[in-house]
C-alpha positions, 0 to 999 in steps of 0.5 A, a space after each residue: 389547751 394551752 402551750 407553755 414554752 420555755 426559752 433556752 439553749 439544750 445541752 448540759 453545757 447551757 443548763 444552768 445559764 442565766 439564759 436557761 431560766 425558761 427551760 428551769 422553770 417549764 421543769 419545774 412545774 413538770 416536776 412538781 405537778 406530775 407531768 408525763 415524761 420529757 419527749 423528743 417532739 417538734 425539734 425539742 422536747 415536750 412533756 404533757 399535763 394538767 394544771 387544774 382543769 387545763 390541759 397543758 403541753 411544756 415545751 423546750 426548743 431543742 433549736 437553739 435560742 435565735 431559732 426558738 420561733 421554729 419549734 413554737 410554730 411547728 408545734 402551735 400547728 400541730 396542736 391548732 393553737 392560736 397565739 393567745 393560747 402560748 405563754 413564753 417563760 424568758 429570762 429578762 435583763 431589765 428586772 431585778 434578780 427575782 422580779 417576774 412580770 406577765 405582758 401580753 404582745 409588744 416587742 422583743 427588746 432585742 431578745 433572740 428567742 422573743 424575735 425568733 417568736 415575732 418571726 414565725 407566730 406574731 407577737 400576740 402571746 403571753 410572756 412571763 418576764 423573769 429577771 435576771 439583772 443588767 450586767 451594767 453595760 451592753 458589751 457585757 451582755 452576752 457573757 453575762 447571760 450564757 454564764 452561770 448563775 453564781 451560787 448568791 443567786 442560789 436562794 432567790 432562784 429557788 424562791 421563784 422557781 417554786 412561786 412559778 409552780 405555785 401559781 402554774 394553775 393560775 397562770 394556765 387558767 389566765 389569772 396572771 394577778 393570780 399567778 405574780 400574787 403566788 410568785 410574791 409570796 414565795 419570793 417576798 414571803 409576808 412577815 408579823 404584822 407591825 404594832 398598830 400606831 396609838 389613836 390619834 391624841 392619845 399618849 402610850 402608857 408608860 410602862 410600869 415599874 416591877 412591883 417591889 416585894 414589900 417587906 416589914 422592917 426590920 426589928 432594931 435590937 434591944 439596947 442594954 439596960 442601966 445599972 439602975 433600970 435593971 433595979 427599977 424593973 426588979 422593985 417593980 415586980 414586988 410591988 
């Protein structure tokens, strides 16, 4: 079994923040593959389904983001999980809007709901990083990630919340490659293939003028006959 966290703060007044974007995209995969209904469990919510052949549990900590680390160990007991058994969705300011990375263990960048983590189940869990931009300065962070994403963000957002369900089953199997390779394709869809270059020493052939309709030419008119040429052709025809 596999438990899957998303990292956020409960209530509508946090619901679309940037620091949201874990509890976005543990819904979304809860919507998209049938999951059983959101239940209040392990000071938050959980809601429990399959992802191919892997039983899965979501979780959204209802502790508040700096005591995330609560509500994971309580349930992670309870479930007799091991840390390597839970994969953490969070938002990321050092990648770029739509960029999602899968990491293993290390530290928690100064994280809240990371150090939370560190505090009560180790650091030997999965995370999928999901960037939300820097704001440009450490001073503005704090507004930043408990401020709305701007409607700009509309479609990028929805982009990665769509490849995070795409690549769920993946993600629940242990594929991480297999997961950011689903990611990509929505967030960077593939386009035409570009032209195949000419072999090496060959010139492209040049391109052909439209053929011209060939036409006869036209006929010059009949000059007018002399005086005496019209005598001539008259004599000629007693002749």
């Amino acid at each position: 079994m596999k438990l899957i966290v998303g990292l956020g703060n409960p209530g509508p007044k946090y619901a679309g923040n940037r620091h949201n974007i874990g509890f976005m995209a543990v819904d979304r995969i809860a919507g998209d593959h049938g999951f059983g209904p959101w239940r209040a469990r392990f000071q938050g919510e959980m809601a429990e389904g399959r992802l191919g052949s892997e039983r899965v549990a979501l979780l959204k900590p209802g502790t508040f983001m700096n005591l995330s680390g609560q509500s994971v160990g309580e349930a992670m007991r309870y479930l007799k999980l091991d840390p390597a058994d839970v994969i953490v969705f969070h938002d990321e300011l050092d990648l770029a809007p739509g960029k999602c990375r899968v990491k293993t263990g290390g530290g928690h960048a100064g994280h809240n709901g990371l150090r939370s983590l560190h505090q009560h189940i180790g650091e030997a869990y999965q995370r999928v990083r999901l960037g939300i931009g820097h704001p440009g300065h450490k001073d503005r962070v704090a507004p930043y990630v408990l401020s709305d994403f701007a409607k700009a963000d509309a479609d990028w957002l929805d982009d990665l919340l769509r490849g995070i369900s795409d690549g769920a089953e993946a993600l629940a199997a242990g594929d991480g490659p297999g997961f950011q390779n689903k990611v990509a394709l929505r967030v960077n869809p593939a386009r035409g293939k570009a032209p195949q270059p000419e072999a090496a020493g060959q010139q492209p052939p040049a391109p052909r003028a439209p053929a011209k309709a060939q036409s006869k030419p036209a006929a010059e008119p009949d000059k007018p006959q002399s005086l005496a040429e019209k005598l001539q052709s008259l004599a000629s025809r007693f002749r």
